[in-house]
DRENKOL-361912 format. One line per field, with one value per residue (C-alpha): x, y, z. Coordinates in Angstrom, 1 decimal, m for minus. Layout:
REM DRENKOL-361912
u c(X / ...)
v c(Y / ...)
w c(Z / ...)
END
This chain:
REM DRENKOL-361912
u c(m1.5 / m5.0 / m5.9 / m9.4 / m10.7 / m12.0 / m16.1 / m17.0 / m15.3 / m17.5 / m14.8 / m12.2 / m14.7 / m13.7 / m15.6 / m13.6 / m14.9 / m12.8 / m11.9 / m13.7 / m10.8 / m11.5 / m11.4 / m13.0 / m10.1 / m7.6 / m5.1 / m5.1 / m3.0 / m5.4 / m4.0 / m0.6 / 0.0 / m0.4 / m2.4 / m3.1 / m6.8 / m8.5 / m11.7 / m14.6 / m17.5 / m18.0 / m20.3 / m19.8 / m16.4 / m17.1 / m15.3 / m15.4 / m12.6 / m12.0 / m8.8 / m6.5 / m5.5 / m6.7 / m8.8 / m9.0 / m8.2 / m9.1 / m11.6 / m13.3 / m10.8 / m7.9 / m6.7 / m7.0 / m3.8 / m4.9 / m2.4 / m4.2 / m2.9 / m4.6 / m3.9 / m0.8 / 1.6 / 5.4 / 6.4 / 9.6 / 12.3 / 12.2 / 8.6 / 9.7 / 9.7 / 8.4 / 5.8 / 3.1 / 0.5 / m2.9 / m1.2 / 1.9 / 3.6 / 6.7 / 5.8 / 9.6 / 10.8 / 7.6 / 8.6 / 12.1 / 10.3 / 7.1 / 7.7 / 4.9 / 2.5 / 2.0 / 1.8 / m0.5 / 1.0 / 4.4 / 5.6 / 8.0 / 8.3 / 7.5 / 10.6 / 14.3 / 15.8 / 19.1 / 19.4 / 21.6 / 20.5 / 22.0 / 20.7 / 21.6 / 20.2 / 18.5 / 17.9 / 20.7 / 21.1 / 19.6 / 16.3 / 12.6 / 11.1 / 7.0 / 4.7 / 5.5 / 8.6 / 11.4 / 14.3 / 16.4 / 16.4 / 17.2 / 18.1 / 15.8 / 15.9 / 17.3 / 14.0 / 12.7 / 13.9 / 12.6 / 12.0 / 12.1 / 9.4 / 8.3 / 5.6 / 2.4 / 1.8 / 4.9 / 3.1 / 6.6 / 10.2 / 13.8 / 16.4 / 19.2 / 21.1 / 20.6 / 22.4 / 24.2 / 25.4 / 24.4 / 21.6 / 19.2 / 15.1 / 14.9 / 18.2 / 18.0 / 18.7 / 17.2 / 16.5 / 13.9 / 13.3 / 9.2 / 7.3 / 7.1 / 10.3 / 13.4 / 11.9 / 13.8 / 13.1 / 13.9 / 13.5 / 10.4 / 6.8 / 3.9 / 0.4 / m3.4 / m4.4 / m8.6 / m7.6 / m6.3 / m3.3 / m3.2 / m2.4 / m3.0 / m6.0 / m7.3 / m6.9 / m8.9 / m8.9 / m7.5 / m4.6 / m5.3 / m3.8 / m2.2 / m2.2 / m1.3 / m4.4 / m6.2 / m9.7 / m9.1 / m6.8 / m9.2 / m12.3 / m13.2 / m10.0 / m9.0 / m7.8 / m4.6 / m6.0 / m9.4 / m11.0 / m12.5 / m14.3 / m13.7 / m16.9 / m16.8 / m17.8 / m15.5 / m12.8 / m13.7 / m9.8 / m10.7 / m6.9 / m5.1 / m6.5 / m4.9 / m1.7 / m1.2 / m2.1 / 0.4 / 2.9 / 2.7 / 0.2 / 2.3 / 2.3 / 5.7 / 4.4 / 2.1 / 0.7 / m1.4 / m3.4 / m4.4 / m7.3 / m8.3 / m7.3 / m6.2 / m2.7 / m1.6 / m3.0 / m0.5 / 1.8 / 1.9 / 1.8 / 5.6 / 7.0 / 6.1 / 7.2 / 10.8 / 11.2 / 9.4 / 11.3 / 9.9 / 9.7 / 10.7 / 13.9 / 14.6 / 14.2 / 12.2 / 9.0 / 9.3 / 11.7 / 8.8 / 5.8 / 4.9 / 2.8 / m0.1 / m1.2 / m4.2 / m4.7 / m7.9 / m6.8 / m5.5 / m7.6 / m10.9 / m10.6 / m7.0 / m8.4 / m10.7 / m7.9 / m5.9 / m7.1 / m6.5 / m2.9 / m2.4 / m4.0 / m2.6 / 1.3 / 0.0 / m1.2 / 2.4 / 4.1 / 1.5 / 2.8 / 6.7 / 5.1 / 4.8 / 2.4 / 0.8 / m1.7 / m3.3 / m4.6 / m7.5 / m8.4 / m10.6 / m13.1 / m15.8 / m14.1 / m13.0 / m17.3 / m17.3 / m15.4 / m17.1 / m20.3 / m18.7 / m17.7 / m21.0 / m23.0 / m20.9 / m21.7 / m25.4 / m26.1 / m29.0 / m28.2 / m28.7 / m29.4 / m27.9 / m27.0 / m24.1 / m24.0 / m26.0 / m23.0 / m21.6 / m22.1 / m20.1 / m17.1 / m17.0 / m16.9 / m14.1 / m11.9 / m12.2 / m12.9 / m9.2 / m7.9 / m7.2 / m4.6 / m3.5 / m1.1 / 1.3 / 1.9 / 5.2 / 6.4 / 7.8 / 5.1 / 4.6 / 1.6 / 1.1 / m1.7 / m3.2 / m5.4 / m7.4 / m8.6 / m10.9 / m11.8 / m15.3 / m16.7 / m20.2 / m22.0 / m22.9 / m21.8 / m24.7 / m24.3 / m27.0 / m25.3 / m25.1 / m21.2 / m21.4 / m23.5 / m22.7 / m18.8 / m20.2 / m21.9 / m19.2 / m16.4 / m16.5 / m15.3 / m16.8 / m15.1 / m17.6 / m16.1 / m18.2 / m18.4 / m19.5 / m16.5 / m14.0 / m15.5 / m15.2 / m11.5 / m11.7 / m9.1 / m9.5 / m13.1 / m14.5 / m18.0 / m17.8 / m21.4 / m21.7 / m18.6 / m18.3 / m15.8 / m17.2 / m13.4 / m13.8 / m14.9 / m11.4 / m8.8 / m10.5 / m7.9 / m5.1 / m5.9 / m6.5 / m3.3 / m1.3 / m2.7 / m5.6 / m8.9 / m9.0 / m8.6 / m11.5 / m13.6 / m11.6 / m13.3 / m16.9 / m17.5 / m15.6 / m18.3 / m21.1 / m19.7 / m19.6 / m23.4 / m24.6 / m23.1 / m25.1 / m28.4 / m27.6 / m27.0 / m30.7 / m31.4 / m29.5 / m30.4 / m34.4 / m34.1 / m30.7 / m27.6 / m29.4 / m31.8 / m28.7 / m27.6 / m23.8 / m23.7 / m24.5 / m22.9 / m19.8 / m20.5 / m20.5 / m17.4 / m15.7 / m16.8 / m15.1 / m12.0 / m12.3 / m13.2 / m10.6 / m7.9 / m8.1 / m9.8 / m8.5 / m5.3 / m2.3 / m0.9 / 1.2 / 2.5 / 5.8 / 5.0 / 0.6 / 1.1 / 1.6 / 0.4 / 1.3 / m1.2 / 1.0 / 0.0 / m3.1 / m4.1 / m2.2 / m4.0 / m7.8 / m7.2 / m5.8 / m9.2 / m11.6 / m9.5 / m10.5 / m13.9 / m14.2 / m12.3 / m14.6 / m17.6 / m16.6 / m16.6 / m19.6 / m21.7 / m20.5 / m22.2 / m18.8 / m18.5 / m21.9 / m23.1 / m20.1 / m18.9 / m16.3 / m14.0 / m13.4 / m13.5 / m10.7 / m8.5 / m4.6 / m4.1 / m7.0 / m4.4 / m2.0 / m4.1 / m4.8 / m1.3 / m0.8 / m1.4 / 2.7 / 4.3 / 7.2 / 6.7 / 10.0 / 8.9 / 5.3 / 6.6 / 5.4 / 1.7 / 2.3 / 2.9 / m0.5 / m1.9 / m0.8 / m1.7 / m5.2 / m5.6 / m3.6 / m5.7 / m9.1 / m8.3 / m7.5 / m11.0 / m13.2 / m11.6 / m9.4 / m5.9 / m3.3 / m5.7 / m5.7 / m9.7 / m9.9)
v c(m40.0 / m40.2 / m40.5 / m39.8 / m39.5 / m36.6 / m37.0 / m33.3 / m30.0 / m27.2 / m23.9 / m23.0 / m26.0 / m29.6 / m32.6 / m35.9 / m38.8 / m42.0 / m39.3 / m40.8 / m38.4 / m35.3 / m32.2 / m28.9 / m26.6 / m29.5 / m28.9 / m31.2 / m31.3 / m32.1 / m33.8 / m35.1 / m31.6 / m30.7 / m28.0 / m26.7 / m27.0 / m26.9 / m29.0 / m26.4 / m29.0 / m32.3 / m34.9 / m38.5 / m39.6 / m36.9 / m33.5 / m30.3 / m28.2 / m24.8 / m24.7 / m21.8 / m22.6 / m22.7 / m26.2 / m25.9 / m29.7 / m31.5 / m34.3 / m36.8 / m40.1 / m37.9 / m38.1 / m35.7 / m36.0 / m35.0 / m33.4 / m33.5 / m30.1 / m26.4 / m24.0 / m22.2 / m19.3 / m19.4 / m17.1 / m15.7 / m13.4 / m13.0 / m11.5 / m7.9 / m6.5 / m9.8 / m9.8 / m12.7 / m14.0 / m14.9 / m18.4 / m17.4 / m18.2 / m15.1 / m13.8 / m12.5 / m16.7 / m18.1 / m15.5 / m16.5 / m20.3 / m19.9 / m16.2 / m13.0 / m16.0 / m18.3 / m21.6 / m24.5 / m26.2 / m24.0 / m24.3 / m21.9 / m21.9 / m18.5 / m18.3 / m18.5 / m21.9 / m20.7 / m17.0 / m16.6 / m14.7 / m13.0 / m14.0 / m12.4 / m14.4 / m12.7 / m15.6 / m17.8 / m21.5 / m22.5 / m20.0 / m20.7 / m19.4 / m20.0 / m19.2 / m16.0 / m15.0 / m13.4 / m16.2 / m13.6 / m11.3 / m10.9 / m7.2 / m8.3 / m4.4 / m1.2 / m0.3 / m4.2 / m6.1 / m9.6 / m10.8 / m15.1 / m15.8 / m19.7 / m20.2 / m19.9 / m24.2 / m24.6 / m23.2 / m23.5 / m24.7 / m24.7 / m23.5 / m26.3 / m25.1 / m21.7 / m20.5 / m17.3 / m16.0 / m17.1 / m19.6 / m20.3 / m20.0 / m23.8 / m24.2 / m25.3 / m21.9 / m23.5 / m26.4 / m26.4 / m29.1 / m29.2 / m31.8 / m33.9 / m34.4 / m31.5 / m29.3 / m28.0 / m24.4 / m22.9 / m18.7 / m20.2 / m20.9 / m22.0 / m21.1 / m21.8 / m18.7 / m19.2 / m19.1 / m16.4 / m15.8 / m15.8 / m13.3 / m12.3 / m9.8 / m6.7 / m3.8 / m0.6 / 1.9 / 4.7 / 6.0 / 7.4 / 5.5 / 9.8 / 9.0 / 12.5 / 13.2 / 15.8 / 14.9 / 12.2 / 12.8 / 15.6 / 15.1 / 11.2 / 9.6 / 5.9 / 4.0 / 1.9 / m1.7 / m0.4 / m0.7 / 1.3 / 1.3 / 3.2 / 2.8 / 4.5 / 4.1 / 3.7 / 6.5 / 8.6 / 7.4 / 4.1 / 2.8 / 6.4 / 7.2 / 3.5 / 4.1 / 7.6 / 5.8 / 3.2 / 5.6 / 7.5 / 5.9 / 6.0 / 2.3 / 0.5 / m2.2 / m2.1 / m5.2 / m4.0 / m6.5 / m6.1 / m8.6 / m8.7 / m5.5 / m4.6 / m5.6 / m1.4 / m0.9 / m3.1 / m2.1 / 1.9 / m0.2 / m2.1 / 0.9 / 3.5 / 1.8 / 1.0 / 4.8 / 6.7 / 7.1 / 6.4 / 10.1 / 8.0 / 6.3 / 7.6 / 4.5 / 2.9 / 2.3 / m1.4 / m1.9 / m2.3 / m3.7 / m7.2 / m7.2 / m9.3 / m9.8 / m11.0 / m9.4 / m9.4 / m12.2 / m14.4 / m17.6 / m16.1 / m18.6 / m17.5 / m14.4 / m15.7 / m17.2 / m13.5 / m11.2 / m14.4 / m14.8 / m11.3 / m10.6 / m13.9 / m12.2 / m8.7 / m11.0 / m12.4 / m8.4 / m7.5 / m10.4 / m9.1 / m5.8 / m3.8 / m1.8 / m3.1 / m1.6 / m3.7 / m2.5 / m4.6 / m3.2 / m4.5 / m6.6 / m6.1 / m8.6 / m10.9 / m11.0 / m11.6 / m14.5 / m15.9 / m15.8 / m17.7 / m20.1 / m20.7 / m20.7 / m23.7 / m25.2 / m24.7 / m23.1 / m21.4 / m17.6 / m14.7 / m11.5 / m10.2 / m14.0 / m14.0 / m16.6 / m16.2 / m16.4 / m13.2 / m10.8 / m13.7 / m13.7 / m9.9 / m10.1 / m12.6 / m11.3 / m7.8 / m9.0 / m10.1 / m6.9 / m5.0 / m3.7 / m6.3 / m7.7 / m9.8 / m13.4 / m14.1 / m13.1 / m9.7 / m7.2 / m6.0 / m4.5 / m4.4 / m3.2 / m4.2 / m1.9 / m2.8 / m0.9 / m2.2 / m0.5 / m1.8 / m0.8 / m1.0 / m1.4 / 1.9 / 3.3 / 1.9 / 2.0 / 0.0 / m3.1 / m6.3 / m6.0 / m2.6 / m3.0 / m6.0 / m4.3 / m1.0 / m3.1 / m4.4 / m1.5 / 2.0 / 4.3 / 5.5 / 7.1 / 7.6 / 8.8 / 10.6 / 10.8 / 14.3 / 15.7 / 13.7 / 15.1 / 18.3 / 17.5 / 17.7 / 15.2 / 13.0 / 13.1 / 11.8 / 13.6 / 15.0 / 14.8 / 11.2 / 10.0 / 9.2 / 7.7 / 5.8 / 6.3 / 9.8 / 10.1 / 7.5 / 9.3 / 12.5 / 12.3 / 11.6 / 14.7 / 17.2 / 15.7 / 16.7 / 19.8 / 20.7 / 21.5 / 23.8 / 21.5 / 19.5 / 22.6 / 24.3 / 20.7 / 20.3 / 24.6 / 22.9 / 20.8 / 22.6 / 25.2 / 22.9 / 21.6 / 24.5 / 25.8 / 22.5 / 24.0 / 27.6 / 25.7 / 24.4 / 28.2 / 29.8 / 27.2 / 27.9 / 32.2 / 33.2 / 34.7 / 37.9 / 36.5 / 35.3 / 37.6 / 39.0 / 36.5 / 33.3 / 34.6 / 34.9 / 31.1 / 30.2 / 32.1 / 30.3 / 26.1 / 27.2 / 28.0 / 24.4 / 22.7 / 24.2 / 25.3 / 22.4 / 19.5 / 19.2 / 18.1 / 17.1 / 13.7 / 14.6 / 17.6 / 17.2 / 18.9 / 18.6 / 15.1 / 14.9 / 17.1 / 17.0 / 17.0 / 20.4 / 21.5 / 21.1 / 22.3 / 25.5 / 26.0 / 25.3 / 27.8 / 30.1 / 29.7 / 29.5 / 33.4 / 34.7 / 33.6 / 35.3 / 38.5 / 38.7 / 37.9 / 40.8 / 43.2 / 41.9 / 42.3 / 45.8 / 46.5 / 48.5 / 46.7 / 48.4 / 45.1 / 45.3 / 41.8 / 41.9 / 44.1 / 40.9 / 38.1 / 39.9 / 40.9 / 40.0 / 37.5 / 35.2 / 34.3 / 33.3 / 31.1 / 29.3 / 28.7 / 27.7 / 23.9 / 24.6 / 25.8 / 23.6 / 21.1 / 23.0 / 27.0 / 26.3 / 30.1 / 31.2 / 30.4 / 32.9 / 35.5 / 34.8 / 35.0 / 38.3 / 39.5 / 38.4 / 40.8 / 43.8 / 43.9 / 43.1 / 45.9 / 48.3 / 47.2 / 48.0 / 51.5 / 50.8 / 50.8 / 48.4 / 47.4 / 43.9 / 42.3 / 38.6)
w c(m3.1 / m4.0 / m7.6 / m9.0 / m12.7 / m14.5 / m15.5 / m15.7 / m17.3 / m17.7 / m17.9 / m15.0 / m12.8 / m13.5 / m11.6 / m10.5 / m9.1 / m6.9 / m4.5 / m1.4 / 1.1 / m0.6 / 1.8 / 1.3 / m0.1 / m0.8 / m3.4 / m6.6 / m9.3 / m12.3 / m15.8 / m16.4 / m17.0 / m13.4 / m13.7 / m10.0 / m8.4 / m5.5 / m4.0 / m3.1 / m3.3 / m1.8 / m2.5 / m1.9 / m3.5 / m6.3 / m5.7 / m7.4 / m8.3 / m9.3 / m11.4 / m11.3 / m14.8 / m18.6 / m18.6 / m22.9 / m23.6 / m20.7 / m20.9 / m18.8 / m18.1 / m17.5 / m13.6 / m10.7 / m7.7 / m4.2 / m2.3 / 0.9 / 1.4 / 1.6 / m1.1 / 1.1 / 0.8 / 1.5 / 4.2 / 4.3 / 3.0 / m0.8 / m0.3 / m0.6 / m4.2 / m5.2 / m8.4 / m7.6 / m9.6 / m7.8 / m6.5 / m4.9 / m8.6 / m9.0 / m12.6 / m13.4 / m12.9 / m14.7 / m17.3 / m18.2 / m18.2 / m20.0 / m21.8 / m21.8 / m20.8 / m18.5 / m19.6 / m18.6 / m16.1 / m15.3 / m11.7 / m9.7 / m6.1 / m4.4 / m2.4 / m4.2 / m2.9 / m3.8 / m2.7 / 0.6 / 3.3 / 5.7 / 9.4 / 12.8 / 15.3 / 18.3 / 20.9 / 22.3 / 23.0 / 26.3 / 25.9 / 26.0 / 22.9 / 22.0 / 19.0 / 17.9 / 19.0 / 17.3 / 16.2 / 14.2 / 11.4 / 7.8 / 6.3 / 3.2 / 2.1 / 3.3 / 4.9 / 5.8 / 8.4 / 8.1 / 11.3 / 11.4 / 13.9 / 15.1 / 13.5 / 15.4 / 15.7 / 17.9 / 21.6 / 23.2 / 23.0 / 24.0 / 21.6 / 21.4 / 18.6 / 16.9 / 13.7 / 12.5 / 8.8 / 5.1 / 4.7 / 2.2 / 3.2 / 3.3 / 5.2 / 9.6 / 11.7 / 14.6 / 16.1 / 19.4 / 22.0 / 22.4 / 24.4 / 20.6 / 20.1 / 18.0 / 16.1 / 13.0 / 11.8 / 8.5 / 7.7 / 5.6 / 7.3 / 5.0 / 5.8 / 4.7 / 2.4 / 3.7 / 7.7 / 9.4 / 11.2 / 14.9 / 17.1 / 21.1 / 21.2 / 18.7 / 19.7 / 19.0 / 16.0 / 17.9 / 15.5 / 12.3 / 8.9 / 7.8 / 4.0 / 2.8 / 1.1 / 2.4 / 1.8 / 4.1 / 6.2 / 7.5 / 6.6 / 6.5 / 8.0 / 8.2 / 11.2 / 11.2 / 11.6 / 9.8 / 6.9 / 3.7 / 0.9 / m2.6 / m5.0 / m8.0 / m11.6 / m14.2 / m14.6 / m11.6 / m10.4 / m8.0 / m9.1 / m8.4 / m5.2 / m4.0 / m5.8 / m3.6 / m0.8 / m1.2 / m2.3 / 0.6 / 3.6 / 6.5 / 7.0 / 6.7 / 4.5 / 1.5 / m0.3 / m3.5 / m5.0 / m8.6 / m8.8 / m12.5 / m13.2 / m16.4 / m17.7 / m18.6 / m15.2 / m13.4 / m15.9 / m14.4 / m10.8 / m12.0 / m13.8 / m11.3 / m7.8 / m8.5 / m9.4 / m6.8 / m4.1 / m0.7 / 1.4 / 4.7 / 3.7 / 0.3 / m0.9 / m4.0 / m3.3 / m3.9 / m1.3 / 0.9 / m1.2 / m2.3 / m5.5 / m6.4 / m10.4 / m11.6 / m14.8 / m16.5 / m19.2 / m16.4 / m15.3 / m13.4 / m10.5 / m9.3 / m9.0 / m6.5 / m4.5 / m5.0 / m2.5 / 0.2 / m1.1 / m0.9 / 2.9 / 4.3 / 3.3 / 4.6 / 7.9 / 8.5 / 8.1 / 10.7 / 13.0 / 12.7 / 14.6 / 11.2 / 10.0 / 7.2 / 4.2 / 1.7 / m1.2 / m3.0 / m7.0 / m7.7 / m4.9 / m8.1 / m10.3 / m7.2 / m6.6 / m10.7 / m10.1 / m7.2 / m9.1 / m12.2 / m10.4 / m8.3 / m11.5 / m13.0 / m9.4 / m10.1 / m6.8 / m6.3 / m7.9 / m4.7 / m6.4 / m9.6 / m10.1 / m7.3 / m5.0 / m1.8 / 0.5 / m1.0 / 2.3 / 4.5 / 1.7 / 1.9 / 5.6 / 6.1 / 3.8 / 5.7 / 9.1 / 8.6 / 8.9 / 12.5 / 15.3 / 17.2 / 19.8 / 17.8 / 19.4 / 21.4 / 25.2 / 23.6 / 23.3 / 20.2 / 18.2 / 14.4 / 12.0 / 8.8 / 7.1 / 4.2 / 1.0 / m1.3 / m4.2 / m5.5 / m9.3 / m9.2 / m12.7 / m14.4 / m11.1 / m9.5 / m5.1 / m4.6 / m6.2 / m4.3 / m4.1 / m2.9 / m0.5 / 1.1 / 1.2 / 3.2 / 5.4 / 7.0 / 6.8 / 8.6 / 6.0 / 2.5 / 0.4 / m2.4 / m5.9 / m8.5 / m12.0 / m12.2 / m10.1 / m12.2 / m15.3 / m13.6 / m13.5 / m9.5 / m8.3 / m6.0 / m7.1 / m3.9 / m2.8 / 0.4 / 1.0 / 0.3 / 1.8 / 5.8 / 8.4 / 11.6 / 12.9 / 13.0 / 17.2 / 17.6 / 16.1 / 17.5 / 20.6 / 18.7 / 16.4 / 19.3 / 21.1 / 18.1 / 16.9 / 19.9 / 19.6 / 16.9 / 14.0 / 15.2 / 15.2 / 11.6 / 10.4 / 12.0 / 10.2 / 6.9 / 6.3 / 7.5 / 4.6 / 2.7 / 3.2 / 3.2 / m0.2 / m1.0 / 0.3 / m1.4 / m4.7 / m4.8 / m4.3 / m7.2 / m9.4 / m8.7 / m8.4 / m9.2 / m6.9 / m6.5 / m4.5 / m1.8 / 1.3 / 1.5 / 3.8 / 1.6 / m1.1 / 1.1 / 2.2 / m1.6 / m2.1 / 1.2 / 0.3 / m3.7 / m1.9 / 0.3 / m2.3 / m5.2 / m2.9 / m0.3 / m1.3 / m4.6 / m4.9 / m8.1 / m7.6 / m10.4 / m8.8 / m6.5 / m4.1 / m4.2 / m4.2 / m0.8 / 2.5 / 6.2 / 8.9 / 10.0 / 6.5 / 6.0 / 9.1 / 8.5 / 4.8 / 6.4 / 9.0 / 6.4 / 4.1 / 7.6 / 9.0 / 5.7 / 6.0 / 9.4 / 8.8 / 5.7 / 7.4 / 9.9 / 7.2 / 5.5 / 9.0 / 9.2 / 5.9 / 5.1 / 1.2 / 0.4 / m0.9 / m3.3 / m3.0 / m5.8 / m3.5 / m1.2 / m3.4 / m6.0 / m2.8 / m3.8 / m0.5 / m2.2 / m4.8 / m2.0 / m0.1 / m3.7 / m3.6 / m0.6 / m1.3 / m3.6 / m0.6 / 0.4 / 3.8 / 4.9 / 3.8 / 5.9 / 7.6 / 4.4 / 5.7 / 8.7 / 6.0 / 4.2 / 7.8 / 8.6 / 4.6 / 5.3 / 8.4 / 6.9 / 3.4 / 5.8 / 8.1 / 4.6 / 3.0 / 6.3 / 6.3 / 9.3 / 7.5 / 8.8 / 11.8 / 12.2 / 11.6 / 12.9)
END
């Protein structure tokens, strides 16, 4: 092992010389304490490293241990309700070592070398077998099924012995015959955190990530495989929109990543999972996350090695076949730390001080995500979609991080201040936000519910823009100066954006909305806007608007959004309420107006 001395410490960046094999990305343990590193800069036998631990103490003389190794993640059953810090360290073992804090130094393997797991083999002895394919599984959870792949370096092999019943993760279950010689296989595969995981070919966004949320389900959807951005300025609820999407996303894995994020925040994250129960399996929530921590108080440079810890585990779910979300809160700090560390560097500064290689960081990290055809001679396709929530200064969009996020993801889902001081939850501005998946989940959308829903949303919005338009208008000459008609427009985008758009997550039944659902309440709100634009065209409300604004069905479709999933029949009733009290305002009686 190479051994090189300590000359420089300036912070979480320590400098060694005598380290003439140094590697870009190399892991070192720095001090007799061991505190982990990695080598970032090279030059000559000096290297830099950025250490993932507090450096108070150190001083020049003291000696630096190459590894020779990446900074890797254990792969492999245990990961499931598992609480990580940024380095792959599980906080519940480091605290019954270290206490509420970690401790300089403190090692725990990721993966319990002592737990027994239960393996059903899936291949015989005799069979060919290459990178990718499915050895055997592991019922890690209820809802999980841990499938033990061969890892992707092995291109092919013949299975010579295979194992079946209890075994530990570090334990032989199979033993391969390649062209180098047996190959022994354990349920536990390490992997690089900075290179990403291979797979067969990418396929396109074409099926839509249904989170439950009806702003976005309908209006600015998300792919499976694709990506999105959530900007917003403190308290405009960044962290609760991507807690309801983990909580109910309809992706079979979720992998939230709390990159310095505040320690109460992660708090709510730990107490809240292991209670909710999962709709789909009735199930904690946990029994199908993995958590990542990187508090706010932790070492700034293990957050920077976070989000890779956290996507490279989300990568190897994908590979099983699964579908994966990861959740990213905050990529802001992750930026924060990346430009701490480049200043201790002395790099030139790119604007606002962070490093000039920002835009390319942003890009791998999400270029990582995407549908794909997992490796292996079974067919199998998996997704990993990724959510980044970004908190730009002061709420400012035009912030380096920002933008160099929305230039490389397709949807925008842009939170505002004002609408969260309005108390309008999720406070995401439809005018602002946008979704370049919309045209490819189109098909799926008009498969499942035809051609109506993509029209109920295209009039939504233009409603909705033009109650924009008509605002400028009232707020220069008054409402007088409106028609019937624009007042009735006003009167229709309140009812979108109060009775639709704006939804409880603390509600048991708000919380969460079908696609069936919510395309029953728009058409509800969109019939009432074209029975009453009927009526108004007639002239029969002699310009007397109250009459059809205060009608009793308008309290119905406002609580339509607390209807049960299984009493939806309950929305035919509204329907037909609508038509009956129309047809009795235009002087028709019963007579159905729609």
């Amino acid at each position: 092992m190479e051994i090189g001395r300590i000359i420089r410490v300036s912070g979480p960046l320590v400098v060694a010389e005598n380290m003439p094999e140094a590697r870009m990305y190399d892991m070192v343990r720095v001090s007799e304490a061991g505190l982990l590193g990695e080598i970032i800069e090279v030059r000559g036998d000096r290297a830099s490293i950025q250490v993932y631990e507090e450096t108070a103490g150190l001083g020049p003389g003291e000696p630096v241990y190459n590894t020779g190794l990446p900074l890797s993640v254990e792969l492999g059953p245990g990961l499931i309700e598992a609480i990580f810090d940024g380095v792959q360290r599980p906080l519940d073992v480091v605290w019954k070592k270290a206490g509420d804090y970690i401790t300089r130094g403190v090692e725990a393997e990721a993966l319990d070398r002592e737990r027994r797991w239960e393996f059903v083999p899936r291949v015989k002895e005799g069979d060919v077998v290459q990178a990718g394919d499915i050895l055997g599984t592991v019922q890690e959870t209820k809802p999980v099924e841990h499938r033990i792949m061969v890892p992707p370096d092995i291109a092919e092999g013949k299975v010579v012995e295979i194992f079946q019943g209890e075994a530990t993760v570090v334990d032989t279950v199979a033993r391969l015959e390649t062209k180098e010689g047996i190959v022994e296989l354990s349920m536990m595969q390490k992997w690089p955190v900075r290179k990403g995981r291979p797979y067969k070919e990418k396929l396109g966004p074409y099926v839509p990530l249904i989170t439950g949320q009806r702003i976005l389900d309908t209006l600015f959807p998300v792919a499976k495989g694709g990506t999105a951005c959530i900007p917003g300025p403190f308290g405009s609820g960044k962290t609760v929109t991507q807690h309801q999407l983990a909580k109910w996303a309809d992706a079979e894995i979720v992998v939230y990543i709390g990159c310095g994020e505040r320690g109460n925040e992660m708090t709510d994250v730990l107490m809240e999972f292991p209670e909710l129960l999962d709709p789909q399996t009735d199930e904690p929530l946990m029994k199908r996350t993995v958590l990542i921590a990187n508090t706010s108080n932790m070492p700034v440079a293990a957050r920077e090695a976070s989000v890779y810890t956290g996507i490279t585990i989300a990568e190897y779910f994908r590979d099983m076949g699964y579908s994966v979300a990861l959740m990213a809160d905050s990529t802001s700090r992750w930026a924060e730390a990346l430009r701490e560390i480049s200043g201790r560097l002395e790099e030139m500064p790119g604007e606002e001080g962070y490093p000039a290689y920002l835009g390319s960081r942003v890009a791998e990290f999400y270029e990582r995500a995407g549908r794909t055809i997992c490796l292996g001679s079974e067919e199998r396709d998996g997704a990993l979609t990724v959510v980044g929530a970004v908190s730009p200064p002061g709420g400012d969009l035009s912030e380096p991080v920002t933008q160099a996020t929305l230039r490389v993801v397709k949807v925008f889902w842009s939170l505002d201040a004002a609408l969260a001081y309005r108390r309008h939850f999720p406070a995401i501005n439809w005018l602002l936000s946008y979704s370049l998946y919309q045209e490819n989940v189109d098909p799926y959308f008009r498969e499942m519910l035809g051609e109506k829903w993509i029209e109920m949303r295209r009039e939504a919005m233009r409603i909705l823009q033009e109650e924009a338009e008509l605002e400028e208008i009232v707020r220069l000459v008054g409402i007088d100066a409106l028609s019937p008609r624009e007042r009735l427009v006003l009167e229709t985008a309140k009812s979108i954006r109060e009775d639709f758009l704006h939804q409880n997550s603390f509600h048991d039944v708000d919380t969460y909305t079908s696609i069936e659902k919510q395309f029953r309440m728009m058409e509800l709100i969109l019939n009432f806007h074209r029975a009453a634009l009927k009526v108004v065209e007639k002239g029969e409300l002699d310009l007397d608007l109250d009459k059809l604004f205060v009608l009793p069905v308008r309290e119905r479709i406002a609580r339509a959004k607390y209807v049960a999933e299984e009493d939806l029949a309950e929305l035919d009733d509204i329907d037909e309420e609508i038509k009956v009290q129309m047809g009795a305002l235009s002087g028709e009686g019963g007579e159905e107006v729609a």
